[in-house]
C-alpha positions in Angstrom: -108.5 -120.6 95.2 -105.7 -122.5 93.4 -104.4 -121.1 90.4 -104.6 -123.8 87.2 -101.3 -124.9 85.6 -100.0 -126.2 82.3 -96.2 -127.9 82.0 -94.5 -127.5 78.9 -91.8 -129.7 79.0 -89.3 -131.7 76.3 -89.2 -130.1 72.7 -87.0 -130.7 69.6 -84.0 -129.4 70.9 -80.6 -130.6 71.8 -81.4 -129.8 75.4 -85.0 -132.2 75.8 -83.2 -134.3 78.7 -82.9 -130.9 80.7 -86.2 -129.9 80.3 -87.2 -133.0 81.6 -84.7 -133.3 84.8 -86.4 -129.4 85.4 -89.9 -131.2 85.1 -89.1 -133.9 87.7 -88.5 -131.4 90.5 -91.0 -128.9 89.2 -94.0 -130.5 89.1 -92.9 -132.4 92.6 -92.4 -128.9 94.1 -96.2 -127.8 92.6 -98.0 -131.0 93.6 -96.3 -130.1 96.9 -98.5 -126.9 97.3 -102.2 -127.7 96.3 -103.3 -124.1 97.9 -101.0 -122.5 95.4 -101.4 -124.2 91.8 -103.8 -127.2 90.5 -101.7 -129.0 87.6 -104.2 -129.3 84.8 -101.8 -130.8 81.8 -98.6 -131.5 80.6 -97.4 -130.7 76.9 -94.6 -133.1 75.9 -93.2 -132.0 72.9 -91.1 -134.8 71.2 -87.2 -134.9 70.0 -88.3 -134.8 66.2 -92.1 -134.2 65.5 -95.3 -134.0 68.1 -96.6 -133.8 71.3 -98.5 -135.2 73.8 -101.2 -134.2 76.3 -101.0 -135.3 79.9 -104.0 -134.8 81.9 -103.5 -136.5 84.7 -104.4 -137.6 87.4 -101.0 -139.4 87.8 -98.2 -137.4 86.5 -95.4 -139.9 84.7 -91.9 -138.6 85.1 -89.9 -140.9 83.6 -89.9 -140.4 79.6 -91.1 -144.2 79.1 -94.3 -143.3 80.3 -94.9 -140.2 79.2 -94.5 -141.4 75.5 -97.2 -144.2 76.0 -99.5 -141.4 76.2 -100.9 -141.3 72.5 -99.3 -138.7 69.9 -101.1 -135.6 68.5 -99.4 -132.9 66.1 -97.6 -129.9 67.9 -100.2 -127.8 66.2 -102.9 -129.4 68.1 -100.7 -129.0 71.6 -100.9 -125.6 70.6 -104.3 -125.3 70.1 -104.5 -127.1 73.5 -102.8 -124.5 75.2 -104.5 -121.7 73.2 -107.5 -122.8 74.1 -107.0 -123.5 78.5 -107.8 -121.2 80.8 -104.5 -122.5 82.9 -101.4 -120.2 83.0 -98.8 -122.2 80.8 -94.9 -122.6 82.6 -92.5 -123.1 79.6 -89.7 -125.7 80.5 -88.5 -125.8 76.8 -84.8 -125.5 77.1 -82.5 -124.7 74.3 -83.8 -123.8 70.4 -87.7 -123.8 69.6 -87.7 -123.3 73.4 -85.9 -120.4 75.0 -85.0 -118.6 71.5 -87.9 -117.3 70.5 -89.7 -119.8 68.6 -92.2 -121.0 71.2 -92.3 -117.3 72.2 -93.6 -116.1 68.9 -96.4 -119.5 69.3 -97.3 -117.8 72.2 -97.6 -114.4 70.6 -99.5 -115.2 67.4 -101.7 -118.1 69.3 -102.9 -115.4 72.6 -100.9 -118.2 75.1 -101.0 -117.0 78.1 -97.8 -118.2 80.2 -94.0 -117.5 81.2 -93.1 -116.9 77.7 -92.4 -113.1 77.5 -91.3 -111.4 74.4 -89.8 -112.6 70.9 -86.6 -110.2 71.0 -85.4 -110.9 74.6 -86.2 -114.6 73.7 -83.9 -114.2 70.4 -81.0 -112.5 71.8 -80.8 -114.8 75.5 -79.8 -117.2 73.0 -77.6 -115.5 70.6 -74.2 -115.1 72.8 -72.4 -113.1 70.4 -75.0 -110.2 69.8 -76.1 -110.7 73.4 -72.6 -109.7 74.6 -72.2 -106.3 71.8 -75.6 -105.1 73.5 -74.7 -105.5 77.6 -71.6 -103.8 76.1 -73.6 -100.8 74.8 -76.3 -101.3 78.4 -73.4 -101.0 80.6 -70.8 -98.5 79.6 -67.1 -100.3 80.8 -68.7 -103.9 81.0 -65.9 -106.5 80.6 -66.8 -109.3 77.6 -64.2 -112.1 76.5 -62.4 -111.7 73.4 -64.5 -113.3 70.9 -64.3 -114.4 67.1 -67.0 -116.3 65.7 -66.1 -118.9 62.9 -69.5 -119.1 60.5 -70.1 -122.7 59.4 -70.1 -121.1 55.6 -66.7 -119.5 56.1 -64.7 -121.9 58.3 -61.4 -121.8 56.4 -61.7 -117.9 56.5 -62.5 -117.8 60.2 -59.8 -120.1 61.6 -57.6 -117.8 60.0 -58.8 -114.9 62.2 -58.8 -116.5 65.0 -55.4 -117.9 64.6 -54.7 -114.2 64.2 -56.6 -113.0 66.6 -55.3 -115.4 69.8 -51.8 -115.7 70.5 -52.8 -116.8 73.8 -52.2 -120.7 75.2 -55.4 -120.9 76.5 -59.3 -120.2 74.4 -62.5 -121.7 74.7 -65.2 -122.8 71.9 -68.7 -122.8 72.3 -72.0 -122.9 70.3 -73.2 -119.4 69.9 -76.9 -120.5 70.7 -76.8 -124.2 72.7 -77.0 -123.9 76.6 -75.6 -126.1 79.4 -72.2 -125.8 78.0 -72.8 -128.4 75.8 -70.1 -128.7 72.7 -68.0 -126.1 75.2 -64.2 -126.5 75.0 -61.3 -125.2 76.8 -58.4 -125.8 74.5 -55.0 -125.5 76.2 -51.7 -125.5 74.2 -53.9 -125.6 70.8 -53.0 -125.8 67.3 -55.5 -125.4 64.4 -56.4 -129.1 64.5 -57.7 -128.7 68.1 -59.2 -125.5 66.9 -60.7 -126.9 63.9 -61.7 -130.3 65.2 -63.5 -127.9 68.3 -65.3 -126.1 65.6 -66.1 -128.9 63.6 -67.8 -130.3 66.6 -70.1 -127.3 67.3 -71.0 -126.8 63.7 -72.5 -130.1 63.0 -75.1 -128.5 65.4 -75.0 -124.5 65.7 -74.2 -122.9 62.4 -72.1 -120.3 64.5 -69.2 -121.5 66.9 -67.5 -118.8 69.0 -63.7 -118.8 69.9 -63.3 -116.7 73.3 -60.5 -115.7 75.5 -60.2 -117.7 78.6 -60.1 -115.7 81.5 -58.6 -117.4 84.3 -60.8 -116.6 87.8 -63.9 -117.6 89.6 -67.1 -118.2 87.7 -70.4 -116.5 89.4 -73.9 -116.1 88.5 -76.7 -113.9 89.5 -80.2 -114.9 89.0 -83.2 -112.4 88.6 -87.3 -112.3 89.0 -89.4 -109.9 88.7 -91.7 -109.0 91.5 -94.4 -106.5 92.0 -93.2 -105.8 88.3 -89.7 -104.7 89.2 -86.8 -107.1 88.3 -85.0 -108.3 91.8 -81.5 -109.9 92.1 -80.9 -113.2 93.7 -77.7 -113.6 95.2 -74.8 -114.4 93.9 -73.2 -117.6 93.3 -69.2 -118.8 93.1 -68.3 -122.2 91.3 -65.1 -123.1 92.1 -63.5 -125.7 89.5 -60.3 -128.0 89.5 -58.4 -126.3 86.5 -61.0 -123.2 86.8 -63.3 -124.4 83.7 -67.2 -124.6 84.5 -68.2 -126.2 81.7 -70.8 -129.5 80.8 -69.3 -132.3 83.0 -68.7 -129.8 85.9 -72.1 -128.9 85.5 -73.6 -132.1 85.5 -71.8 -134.4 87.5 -71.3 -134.7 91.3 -68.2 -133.4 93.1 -66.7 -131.5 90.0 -67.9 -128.2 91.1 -67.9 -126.5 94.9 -70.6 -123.5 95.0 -71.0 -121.0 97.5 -72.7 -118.0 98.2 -70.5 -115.2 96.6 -69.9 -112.6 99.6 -66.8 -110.5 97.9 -67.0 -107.0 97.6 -68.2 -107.6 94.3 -71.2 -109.4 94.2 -73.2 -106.0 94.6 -72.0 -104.8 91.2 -72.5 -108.3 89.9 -76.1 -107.8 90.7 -76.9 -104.2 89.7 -75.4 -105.4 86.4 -77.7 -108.3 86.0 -80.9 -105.7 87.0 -79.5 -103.4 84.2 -79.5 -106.4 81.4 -82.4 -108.1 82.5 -84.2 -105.1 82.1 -81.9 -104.0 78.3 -81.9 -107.2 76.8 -86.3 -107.2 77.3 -85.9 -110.5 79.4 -89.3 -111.8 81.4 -90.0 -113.2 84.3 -86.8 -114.8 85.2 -83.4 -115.2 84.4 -79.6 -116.3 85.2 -76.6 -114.1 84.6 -73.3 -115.8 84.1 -69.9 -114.2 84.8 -66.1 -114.7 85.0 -64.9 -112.9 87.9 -61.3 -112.3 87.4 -58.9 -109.7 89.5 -62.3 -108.4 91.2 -63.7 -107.2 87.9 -66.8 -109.3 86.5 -66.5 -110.2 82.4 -70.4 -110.8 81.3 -70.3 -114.1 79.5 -74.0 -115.1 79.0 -77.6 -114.8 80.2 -80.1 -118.2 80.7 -83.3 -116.9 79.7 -84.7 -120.2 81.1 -82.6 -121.5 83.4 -82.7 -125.1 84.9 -85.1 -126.1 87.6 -83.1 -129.5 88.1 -83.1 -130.1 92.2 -79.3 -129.3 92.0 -79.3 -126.4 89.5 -77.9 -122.8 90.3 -81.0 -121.2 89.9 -83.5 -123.5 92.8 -80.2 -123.3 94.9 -80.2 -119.0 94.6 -83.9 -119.0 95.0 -83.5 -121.1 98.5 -80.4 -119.0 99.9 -83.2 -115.7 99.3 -86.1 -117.7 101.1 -88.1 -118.3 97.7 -89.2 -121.3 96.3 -89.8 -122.6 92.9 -93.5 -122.6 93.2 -93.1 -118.5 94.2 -91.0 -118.2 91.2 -94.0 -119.5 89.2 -96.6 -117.2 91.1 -94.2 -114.1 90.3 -94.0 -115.3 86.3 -98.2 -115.6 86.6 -98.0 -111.8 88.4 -96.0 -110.4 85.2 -97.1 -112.0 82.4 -100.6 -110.2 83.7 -99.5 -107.1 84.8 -97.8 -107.2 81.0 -101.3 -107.7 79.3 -102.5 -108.4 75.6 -101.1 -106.2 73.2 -103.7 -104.0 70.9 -103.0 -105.1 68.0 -105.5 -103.6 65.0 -105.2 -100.6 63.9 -107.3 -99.3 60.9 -106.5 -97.0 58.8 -107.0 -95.4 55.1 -104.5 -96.0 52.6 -105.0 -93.7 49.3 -103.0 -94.8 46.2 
């Protein structure tokens, strides 16, 4: 008997148009295996405020005719999905997605789905803190440089960074955006490039990082968990003109070349991704990204909720091991039961 499935997909977050590229080849890979999972809904949440519930029996893909479906407030989607007996895959990219927010719904609501916990949600997308703990995880671990610049101290944090680099070459980021988005690699900067790069992430993330560019080959190492033991996926190698991975190269044709990653150290690249999967309390699934420089890996980030686009990373590392999406699914069902409810009440006498 098929299992029943819900689609969470969109959500108010600067990442809704990945979420829905992930949905496209999703629910085409789970229509593809009727034996295995019977779609039930999709949840669209909207860019600014509701949601929608799709119930078939056509499934639109393109966002035109998914918003033709009538609106109802995200707390009744909620409700929705509180109330089905389906298992609930979360394709929420970004914030109120994959940093805790819709985690913590699923917590105080009983969801049951691919959400896993609060914490791992919280720190998968907080890239400064997530890098102090894999530092502390695993003793001699390799992390960029890194200042961050506060959006309420800017003045005081260019400063430090202008201190801080003397190198040509840095790279800014958002400290909690994904896909590279607002990522730049600044060569022969000044504090206008700086500031204008910082500017940029701020008007969206209240925290932008300035890192040390380390000049080698990006890899990443994806990881399940199956028969409740987190498993490595093997390793990937982008290869870059100019040795920068970042939004275009992701998202555009013939700006990236990615290959299996058969150095010598791939294997340590993946025992370190078991080790922080496990640390940093991620579920289900996950991506580890790295910069591999003079054969020594430097941690940069982990996807918490990686793409599922046709061409992403993570369908491609799932394919090279002989697993599919729809098996990724089934192994995020398997431990998000294995996990169970939590026992919540406890009673007890208080005496004043």
């Amino acid at each position: 008997m098929s299992e029943a499935l819900v689609l969470l997909i969109g959500g108010r977050s600067t990442e809704h148009d990945a979420s829905l590229q992930s949905y496209r080849h999703v629910v085409t890979e789970v229509l593809g295996a009727p034996d295995r999972f019977t779609l039930t809904a999709v949840v669209h949440v909207d860019r600014d405020d509701g949601a929608r519930v799709l119930t078939g029996p056509r499934w639109p893909v393109d966002e035109a005719d998914i918003v033709a479906w009538p609106t109802v407030p995200v707390i009744a989607a909620a409700e929705f999905l509180r109330a089905t007996d389906a298992f609930v895959f979360s394709l929420l990219h970004g914030t109120e997605g994959e940093d805790g927010c819709w985690q913590g719904v699923a917590e105080v609501f009983d969801i049951r789905g691919s959400f896993g916990s609060v914490l791992g949600a919280a720190l998968g997308m907080d890239k400064y803190l997530q890098a102090a703990v894999a530092r502390t995880t695993v003793p001699g671990l390799l992390t960029p440089r890194t200042e961050i610049i506060r959006r309420s101290e800017v003045a005081d944090g260019v400063d430090r960074a202008l201190a801080s680099f003397t190198e040509a070459d840095v790279v800014v980021k958002p400290n909690r955006m994904g896909a590279s988005l607002l990522t730049e690699h600044l060569v022969d900067w000044d504090v206008a490039d700086l500031s204008k790069a910082v500017s940029s992430v701020h008007e969206f993330d209240p925290d932008a990082l300035v890192q040390q560019f380390i000049s080698g080959t990006e890899v990443s190492c994806g990881v399940v968990v199956e028969n409740g033991e987190p498993v490595a996926l093997p390793v990937l190698a982008i290869n870059t003109t100019g040795g920068f991975f970042g939004h275009t190269q992701k998202h555009r044709h013939g700006l990236a070349e990615i290959a299996r990653d058969t150095s010598s150290a791939a294997k340590e690249i993946q025992r370190i991704s078991v080790r922080l999967f496990d640390q940093l309390r991620i579920s289900g699934w996950g991506r580890f990204d790295f910069i591999l420089a003079d054969g020594r890996p430097h941690f940069l980030e982990v996807n918490t909720i990686p793409g599922l686009m046709s061409g992403s990373l993570f369908p491609r590392m799932l394919r090279e091991s002989g697993r599919t999406v729809v098996g990724l699914i089934e192994s995020c069902v398997r431990a998000a039961d294995a996990s169970g409810p939590a026992v919540k009440r406890l009673d007890y006498v208080i005496e004043h």
